[in-house]
C-alpha positions as a Markdown table, in Angstrom:
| # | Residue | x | y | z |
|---|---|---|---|---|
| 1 | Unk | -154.8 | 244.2 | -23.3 |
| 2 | Unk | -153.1 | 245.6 | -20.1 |
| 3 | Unk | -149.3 | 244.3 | -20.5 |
| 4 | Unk | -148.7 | 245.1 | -17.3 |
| 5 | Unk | -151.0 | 242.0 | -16.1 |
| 6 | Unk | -149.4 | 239.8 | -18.4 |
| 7 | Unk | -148.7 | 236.1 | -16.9 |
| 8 | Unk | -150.3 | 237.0 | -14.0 |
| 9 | Unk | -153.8 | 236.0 | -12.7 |
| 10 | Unk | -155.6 | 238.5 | -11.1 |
| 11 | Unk | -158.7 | 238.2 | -9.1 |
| 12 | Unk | -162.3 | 239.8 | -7.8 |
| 13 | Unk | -163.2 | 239.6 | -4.4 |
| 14 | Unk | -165.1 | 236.5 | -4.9 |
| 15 | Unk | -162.0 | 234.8 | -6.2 |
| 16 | Unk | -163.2 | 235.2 | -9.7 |
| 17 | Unk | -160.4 | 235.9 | -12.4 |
| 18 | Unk | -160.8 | 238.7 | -14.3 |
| 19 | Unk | -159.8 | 237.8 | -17.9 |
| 20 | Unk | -156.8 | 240.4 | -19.3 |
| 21 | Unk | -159.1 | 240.6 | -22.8 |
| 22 | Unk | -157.0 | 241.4 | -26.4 |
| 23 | Unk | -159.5 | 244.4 | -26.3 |
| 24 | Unk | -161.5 | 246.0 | -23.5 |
| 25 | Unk | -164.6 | 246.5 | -25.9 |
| 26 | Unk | -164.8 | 242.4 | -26.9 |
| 27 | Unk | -164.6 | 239.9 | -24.2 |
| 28 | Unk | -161.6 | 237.3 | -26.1 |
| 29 | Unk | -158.2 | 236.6 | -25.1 |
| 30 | Unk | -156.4 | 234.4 | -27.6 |
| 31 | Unk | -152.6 | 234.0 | -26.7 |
| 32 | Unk | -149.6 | 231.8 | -28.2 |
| 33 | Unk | -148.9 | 230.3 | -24.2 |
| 34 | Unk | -146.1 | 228.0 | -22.9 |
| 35 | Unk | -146.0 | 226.7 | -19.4 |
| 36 | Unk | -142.8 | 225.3 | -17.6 |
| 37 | Unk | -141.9 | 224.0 | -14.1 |
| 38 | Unk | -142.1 | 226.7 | -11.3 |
| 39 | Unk | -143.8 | 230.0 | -13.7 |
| 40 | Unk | -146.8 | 232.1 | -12.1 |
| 41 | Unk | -149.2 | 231.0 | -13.6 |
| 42 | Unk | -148.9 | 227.5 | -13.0 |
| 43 | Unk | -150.9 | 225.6 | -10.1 |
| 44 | Unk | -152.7 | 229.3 | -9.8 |
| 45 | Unk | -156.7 | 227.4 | -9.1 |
| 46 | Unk | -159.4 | 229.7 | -10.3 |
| 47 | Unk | -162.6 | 230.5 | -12.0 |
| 48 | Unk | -164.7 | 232.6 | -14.1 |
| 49 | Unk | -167.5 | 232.9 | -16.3 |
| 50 | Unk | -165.7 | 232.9 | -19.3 |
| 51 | Unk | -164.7 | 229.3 | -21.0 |
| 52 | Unk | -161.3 | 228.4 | -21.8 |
| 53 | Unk | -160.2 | 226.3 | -24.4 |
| 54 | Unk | -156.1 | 224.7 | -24.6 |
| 55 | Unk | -154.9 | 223.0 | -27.2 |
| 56 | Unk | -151.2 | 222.1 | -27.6 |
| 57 | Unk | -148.9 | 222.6 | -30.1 |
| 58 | Unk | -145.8 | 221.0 | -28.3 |
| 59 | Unk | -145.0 | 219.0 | -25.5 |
| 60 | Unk | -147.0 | 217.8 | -22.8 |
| 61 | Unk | -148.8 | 219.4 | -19.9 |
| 62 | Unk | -151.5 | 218.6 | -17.9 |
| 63 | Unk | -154.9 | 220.3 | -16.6 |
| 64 | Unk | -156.8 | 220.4 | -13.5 |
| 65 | Unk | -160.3 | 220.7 | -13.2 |
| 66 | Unk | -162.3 | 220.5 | -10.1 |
| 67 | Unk | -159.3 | 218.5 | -8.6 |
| 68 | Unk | -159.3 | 215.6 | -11.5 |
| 69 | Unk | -155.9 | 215.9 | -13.4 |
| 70 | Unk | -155.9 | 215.5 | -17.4 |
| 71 | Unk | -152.9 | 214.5 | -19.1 |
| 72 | Unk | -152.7 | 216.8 | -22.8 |
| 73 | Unk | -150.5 | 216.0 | -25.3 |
| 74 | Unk | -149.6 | 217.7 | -28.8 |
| 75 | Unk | -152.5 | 217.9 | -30.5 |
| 76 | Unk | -155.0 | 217.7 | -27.7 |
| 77 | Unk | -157.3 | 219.7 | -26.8 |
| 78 | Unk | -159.6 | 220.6 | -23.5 |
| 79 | Unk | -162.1 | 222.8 | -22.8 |
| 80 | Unk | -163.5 | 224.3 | -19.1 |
| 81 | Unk | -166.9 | 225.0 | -18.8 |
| 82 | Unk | -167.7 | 228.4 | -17.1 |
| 83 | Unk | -166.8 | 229.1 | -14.0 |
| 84 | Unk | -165.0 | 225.6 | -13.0 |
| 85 | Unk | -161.8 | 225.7 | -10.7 |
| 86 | Unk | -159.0 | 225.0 | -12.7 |
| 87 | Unk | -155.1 | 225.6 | -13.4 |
| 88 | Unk | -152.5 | 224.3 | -15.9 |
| 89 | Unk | -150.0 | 221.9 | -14.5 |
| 90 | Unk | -146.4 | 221.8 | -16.3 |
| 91 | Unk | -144.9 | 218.3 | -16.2 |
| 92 | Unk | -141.3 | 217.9 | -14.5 |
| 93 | Unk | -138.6 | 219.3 | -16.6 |
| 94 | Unk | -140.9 | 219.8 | -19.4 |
| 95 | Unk | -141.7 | 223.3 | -21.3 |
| 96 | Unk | -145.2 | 222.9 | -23.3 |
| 97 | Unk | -146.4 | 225.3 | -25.8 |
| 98 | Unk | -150.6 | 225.7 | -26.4 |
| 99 | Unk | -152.7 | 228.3 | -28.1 |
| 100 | Unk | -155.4 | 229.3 | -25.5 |
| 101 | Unk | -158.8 | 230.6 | -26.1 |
| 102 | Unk | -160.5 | 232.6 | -23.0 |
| 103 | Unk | -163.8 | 233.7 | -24.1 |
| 104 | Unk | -167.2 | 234.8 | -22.6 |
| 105 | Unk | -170.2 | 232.8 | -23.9 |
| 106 | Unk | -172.1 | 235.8 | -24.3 |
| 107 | Unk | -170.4 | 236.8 | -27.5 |
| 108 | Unk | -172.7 | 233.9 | -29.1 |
| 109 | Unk | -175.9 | 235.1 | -27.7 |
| 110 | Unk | -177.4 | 236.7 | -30.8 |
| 111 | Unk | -181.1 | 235.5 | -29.5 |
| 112 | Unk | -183.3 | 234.1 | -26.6 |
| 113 | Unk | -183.5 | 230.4 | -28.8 |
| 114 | Unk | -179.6 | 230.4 | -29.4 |
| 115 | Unk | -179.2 | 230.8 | -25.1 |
| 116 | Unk | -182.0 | 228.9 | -24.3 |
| 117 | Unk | -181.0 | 225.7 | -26.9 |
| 118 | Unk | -177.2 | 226.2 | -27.5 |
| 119 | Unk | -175.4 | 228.0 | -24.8 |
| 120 | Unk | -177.5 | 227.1 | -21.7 |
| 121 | Unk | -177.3 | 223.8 | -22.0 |
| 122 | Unk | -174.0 | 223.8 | -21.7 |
| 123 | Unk | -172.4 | 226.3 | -20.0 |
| 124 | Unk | -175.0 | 226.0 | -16.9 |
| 125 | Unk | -174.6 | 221.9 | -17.0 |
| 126 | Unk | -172.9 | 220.4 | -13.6 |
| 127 | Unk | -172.3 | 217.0 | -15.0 |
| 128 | Unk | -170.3 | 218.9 | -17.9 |
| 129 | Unk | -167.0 | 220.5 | -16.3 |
| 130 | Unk | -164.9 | 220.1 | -19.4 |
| 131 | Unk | -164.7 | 218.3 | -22.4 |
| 132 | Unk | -160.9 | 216.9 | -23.5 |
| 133 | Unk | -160.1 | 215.8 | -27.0 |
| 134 | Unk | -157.4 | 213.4 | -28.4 |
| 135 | Unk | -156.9 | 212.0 | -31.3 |
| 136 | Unk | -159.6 | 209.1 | -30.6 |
| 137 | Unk | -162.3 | 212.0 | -31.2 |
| 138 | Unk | -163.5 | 212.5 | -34.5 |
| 139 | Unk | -163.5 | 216.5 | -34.1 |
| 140 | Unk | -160.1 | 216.8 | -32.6 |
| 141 | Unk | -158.4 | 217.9 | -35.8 |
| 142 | Unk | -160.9 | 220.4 | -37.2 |
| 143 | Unk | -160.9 | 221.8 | -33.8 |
| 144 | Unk | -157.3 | 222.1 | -33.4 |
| 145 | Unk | -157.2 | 223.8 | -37.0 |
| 146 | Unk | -159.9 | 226.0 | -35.5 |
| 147 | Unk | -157.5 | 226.7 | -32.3 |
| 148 | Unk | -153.8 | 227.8 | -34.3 |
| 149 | Unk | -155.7 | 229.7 | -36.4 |
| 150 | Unk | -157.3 | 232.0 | -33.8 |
| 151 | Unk | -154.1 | 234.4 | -32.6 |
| 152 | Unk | -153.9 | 235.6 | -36.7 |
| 153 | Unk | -157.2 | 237.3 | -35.9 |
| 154 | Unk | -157.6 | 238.0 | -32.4 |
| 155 | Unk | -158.2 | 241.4 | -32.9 |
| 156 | Unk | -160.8 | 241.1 | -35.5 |
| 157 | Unk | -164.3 | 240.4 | -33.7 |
| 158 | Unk | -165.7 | 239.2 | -36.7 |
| 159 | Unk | -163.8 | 236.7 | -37.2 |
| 160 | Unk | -163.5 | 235.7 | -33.5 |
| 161 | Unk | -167.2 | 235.6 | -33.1 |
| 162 | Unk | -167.2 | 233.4 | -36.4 |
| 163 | Unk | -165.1 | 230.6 | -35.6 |
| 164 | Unk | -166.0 | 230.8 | -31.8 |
| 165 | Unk | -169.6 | 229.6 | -33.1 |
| 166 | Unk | -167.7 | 226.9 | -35.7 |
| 167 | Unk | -165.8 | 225.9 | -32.4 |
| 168 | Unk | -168.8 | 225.8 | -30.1 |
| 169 | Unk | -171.0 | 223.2 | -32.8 |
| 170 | Unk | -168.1 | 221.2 | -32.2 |
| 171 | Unk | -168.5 | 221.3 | -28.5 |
| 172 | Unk | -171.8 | 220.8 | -28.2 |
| 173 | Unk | -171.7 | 217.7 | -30.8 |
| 174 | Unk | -169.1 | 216.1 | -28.1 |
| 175 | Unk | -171.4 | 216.8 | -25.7 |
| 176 | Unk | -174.1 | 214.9 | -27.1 |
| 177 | Unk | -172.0 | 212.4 | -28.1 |
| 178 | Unk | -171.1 | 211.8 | -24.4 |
| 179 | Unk | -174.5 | 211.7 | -23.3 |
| 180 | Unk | -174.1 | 215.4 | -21.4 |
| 181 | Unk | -176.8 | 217.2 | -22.8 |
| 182 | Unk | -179.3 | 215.1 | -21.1 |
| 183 | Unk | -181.1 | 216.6 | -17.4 |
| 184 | Unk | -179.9 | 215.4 | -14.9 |
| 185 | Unk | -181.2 | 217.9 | -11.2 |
| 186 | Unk | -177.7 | 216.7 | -9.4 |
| 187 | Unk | -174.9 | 219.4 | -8.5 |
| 188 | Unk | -171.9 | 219.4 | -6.4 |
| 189 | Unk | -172.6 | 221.9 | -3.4 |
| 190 | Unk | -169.5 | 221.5 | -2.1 |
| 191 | Unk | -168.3 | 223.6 | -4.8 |
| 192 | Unk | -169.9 | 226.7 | -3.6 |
| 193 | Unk | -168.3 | 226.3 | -0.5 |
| 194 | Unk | -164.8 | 225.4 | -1.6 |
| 195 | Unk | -165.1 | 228.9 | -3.4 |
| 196 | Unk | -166.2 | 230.5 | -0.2 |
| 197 | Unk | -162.7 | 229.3 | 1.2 |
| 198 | Unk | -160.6 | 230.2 | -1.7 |
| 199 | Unk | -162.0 | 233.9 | -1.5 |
| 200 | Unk | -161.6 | 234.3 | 2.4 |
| 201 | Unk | -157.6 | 233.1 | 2.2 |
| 202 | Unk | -157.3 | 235.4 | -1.1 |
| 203 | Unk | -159.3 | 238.3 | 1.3 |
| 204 | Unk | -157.3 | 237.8 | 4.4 |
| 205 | Unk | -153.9 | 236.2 | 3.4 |
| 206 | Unk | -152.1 | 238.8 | 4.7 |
| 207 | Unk | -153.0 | 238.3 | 8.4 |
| 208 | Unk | -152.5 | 235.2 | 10.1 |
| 209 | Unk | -154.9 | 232.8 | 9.5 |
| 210 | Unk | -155.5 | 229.5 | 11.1 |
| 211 | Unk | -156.8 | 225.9 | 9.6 |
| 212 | Unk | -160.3 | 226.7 | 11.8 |
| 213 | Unk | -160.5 | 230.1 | 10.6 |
| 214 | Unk | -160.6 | 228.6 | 6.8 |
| 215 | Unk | -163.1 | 226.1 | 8.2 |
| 216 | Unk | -165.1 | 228.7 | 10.0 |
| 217 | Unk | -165.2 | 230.8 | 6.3 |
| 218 | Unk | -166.9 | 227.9 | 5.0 |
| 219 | Unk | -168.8 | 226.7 | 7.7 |
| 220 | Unk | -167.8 | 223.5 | 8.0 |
| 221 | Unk | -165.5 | 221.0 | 9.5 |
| 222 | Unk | -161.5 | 220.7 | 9.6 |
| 223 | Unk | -161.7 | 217.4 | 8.6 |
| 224 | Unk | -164.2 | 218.2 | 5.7 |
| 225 | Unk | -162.5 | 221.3 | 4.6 |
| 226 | Unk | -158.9 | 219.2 | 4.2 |
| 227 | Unk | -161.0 | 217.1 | 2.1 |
| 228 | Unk | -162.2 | 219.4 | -0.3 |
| 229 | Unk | -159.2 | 221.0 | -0.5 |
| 230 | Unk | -157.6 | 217.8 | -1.2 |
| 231 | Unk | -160.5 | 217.3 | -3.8 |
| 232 | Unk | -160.0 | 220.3 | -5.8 |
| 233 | Unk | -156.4 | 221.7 | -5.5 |
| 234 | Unk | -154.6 | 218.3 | -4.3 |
| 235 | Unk | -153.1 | 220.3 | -1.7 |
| 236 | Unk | -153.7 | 220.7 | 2.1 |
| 237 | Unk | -155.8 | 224.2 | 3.3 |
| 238 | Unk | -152.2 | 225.3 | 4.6 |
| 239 | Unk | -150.5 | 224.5 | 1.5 |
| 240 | Unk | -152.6 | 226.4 | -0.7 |
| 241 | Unk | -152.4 | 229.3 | 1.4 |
| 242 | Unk | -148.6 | 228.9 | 1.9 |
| 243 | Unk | -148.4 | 229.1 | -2.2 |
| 244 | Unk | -150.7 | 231.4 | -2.8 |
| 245 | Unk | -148.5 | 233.7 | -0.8 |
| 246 | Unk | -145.5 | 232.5 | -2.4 |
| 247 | Unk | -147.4 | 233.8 | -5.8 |
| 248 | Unk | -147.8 | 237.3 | -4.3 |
| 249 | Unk | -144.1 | 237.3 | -3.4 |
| 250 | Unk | -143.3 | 236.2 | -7.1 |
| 251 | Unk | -145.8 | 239.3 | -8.5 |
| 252 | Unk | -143.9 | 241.8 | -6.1 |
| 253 | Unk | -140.8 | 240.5 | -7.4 |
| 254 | Unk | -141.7 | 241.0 | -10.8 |
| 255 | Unk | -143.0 | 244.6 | -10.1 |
| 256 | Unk | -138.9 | 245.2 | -8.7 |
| 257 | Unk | -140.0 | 248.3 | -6.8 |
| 258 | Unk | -140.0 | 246.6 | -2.8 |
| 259 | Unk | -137.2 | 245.3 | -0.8 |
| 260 | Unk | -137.3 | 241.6 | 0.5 |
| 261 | Unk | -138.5 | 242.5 | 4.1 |
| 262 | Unk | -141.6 | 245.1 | 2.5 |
| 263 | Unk | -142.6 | 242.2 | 0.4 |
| 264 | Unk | -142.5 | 239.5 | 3.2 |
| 265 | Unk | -144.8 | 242.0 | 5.6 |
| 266 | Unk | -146.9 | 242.6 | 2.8 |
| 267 | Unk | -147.8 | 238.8 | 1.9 |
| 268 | Unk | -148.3 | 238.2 | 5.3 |
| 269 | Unk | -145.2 | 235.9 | 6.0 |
| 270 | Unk | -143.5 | 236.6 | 9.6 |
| 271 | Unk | -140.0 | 237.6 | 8.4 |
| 272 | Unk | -137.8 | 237.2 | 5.2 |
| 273 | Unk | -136.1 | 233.5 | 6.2 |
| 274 | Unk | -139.2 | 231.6 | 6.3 |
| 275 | Unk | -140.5 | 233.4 | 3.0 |
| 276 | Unk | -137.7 | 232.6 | 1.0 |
| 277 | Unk | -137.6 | 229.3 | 2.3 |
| 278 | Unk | -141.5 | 228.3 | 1.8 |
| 279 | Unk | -140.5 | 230.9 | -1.9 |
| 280 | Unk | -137.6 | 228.2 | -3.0 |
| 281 | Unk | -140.5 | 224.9 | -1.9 |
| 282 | Unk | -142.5 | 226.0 | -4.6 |
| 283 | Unk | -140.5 | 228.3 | -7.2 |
| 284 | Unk | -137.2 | 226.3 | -7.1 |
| 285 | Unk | -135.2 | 229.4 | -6.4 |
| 286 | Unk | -134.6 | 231.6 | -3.6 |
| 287 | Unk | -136.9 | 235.5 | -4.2 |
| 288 | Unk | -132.9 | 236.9 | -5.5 |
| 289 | Unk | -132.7 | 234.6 | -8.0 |
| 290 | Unk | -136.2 | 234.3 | -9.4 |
| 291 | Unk | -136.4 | 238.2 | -9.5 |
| 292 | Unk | -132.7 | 238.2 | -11.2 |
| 293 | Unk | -134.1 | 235.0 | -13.5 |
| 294 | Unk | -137.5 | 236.8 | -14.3 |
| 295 | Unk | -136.2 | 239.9 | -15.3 |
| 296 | Unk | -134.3 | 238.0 | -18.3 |
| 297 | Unk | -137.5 | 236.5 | -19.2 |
| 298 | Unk | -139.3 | 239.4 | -18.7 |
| 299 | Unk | -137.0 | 241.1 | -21.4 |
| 300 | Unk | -137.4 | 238.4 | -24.0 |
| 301 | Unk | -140.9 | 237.8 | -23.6 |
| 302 | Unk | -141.2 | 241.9 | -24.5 |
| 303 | Unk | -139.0 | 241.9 | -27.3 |
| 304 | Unk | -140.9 | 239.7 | -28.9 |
| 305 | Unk | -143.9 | 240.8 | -28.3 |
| 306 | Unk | -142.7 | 244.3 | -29.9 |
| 307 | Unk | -141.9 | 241.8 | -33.2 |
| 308 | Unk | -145.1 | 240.4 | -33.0 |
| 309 | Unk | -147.1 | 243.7 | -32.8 |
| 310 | Unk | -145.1 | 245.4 | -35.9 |
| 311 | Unk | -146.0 | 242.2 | -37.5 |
| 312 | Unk | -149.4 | 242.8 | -36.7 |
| 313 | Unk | -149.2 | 246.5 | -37.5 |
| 314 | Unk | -147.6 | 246.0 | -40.7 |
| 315 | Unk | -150.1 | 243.2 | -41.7 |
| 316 | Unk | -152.9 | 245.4 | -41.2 |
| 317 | Unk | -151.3 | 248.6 | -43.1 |
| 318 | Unk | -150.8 | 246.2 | -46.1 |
| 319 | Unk | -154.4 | 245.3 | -46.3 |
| 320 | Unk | -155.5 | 248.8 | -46.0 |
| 321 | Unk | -153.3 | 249.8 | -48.9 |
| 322 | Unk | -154.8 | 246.8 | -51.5 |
């Protein structure tokens, strides 16, 4: 895992994320998460191949994915399909805590007959953007058992890949439950194009950019292009590209190397007064105090991370010696 990445979402060109894996040889990332008002990697919409599964172990968040909001309470669980737009939503006031899961499906494909009958079906389904469990389902407590125990052996591919399959059966016999499995030709084009947009604001948000210019990138209307944006983001094109500057200022703030009026030129915001005004509309707090705030956080968060990897470390040297 590259620490340095931590909390952060970082993208490809085509808007893709690319996943900050436990190890660069095994496509996993299994992580003890929290999510509160105001953090960086709230609200942050994006995609990838990979699947993600949440489930919370306190408090209560939400999910978005393509633009429908899903409440999640202790004990839920949800899971994105591949490459679905999506970002976790804190609820006001409210610190949740979740074990995520952030796996490529590939790490199942041991054959042509398991792809063609148990991953295909799935992860290439349109009508099958994610699945969410609650205590209503029958499999929500196995899964959830499945979930806590995962960051115990994130490093160990064996065991990944083992109950990654034990968590998959469970997926796929909620998606036959729910009638998903079965063909059905229809897709949502829009979603190509919404993508389109999302990559040419992430390409060219540091030059000005216009509400036709976003339309033009997707070739198609104002009025449409609001629309989707209000589809899949529930904010205006503006907005999103207002905040998804106002994350770039929060990453350069956490790198502490660049002065306020280097950062504002660099995120493409006209001067340093209207970027820490738009800043404080979405972070609560002006770029000082965030960058003073996150460097406490920042300091925690690697302490105990330190504990947790001599933990680890010390775990692994005890099995070696029995």
């Amino acid at each position: 895992m590259n620490h340095d990445v931590m909390g952060l979402i970082v993208k490809r060109e085509d808007g893709s994320e690319i996943v900050n894996y436990d190890d660069a040889s095994f496509p996993s990332y299994i992580f003890d998460g929290w999510v509160a008002p105001k953090v960086t990697w709230e609200r942050v919409p994006h995609f990838h191949e990979d699947v993600e599964i949440v489930t919370v172990t306190s408090g209560n968040m939400a999910y978005s994915v393509n633009g429908k909001t899903l409440m999640l309470h202790a004990g839920d669980t949800i899971f994105v399909n591949s490459n679905q737009i999506h970002y976790s939503m804190a609820l006001d006031g409210e610190c949740a805590k979740y074990v995520i899961f952030i796996a490529h499906p590939d790490i199942l494909n041991s054959s042509l007959q398991v792809q063609l009958s148990a991953l295909l079906p799935i992860i290439s389904n349109p009508d099958l953007p994610y699945l969410r469990f609650r205590d209503i389902n029958r499999d929500t407590e196995e899964l959830y058992n499945l979930m806590i125990g995962l960051p115990a052996i994130k490093h160990d591919p064996f065991q990944v890949t083992k109950n990654f399959f034990l968590i998959w059966e469970i997926i796929m016999r909620q998606s036959a439950t729910i009638g998903a499995l079965e063909k059905n030709e229809n897709s949502d084009s829009h979603m190509q194009v919404f993508k389109t947009m999302m990559y040419f604001i992430q390409r060219e948000y540091t030059h000005t950019i216009t509400l036709d210019q976003i339309a033009q990138s997707g070739n198609i209307s104002k009025s449409l292009c609001n629309n989707l944006f209000k589809q899949y983001v529930e904010e205006s094109p503006i907005n999103y590209l207002l905040h998804f500057r106002s994350r770039k200022v929060a990453e350069y703030l956490r790198m502490g190397n660049h002065t306020l009026t280097e950062i504002a030129s660099l995120t493409g915001f006209c001067g340093v007064s209207y970027m820490s005004e738009t800043f404080k509309k979405y972070f609560g707090s002006s770029p000082r105090e965030y960058k003073k705030k996150w460097a406490n956080v920042a300091a925690e968060e690697a302490a105990a991370m330190l504990e947790r990897e001599k933990k680890e470390q010390g775990l692994c040297l005890l099995m070696a010696e029995e």
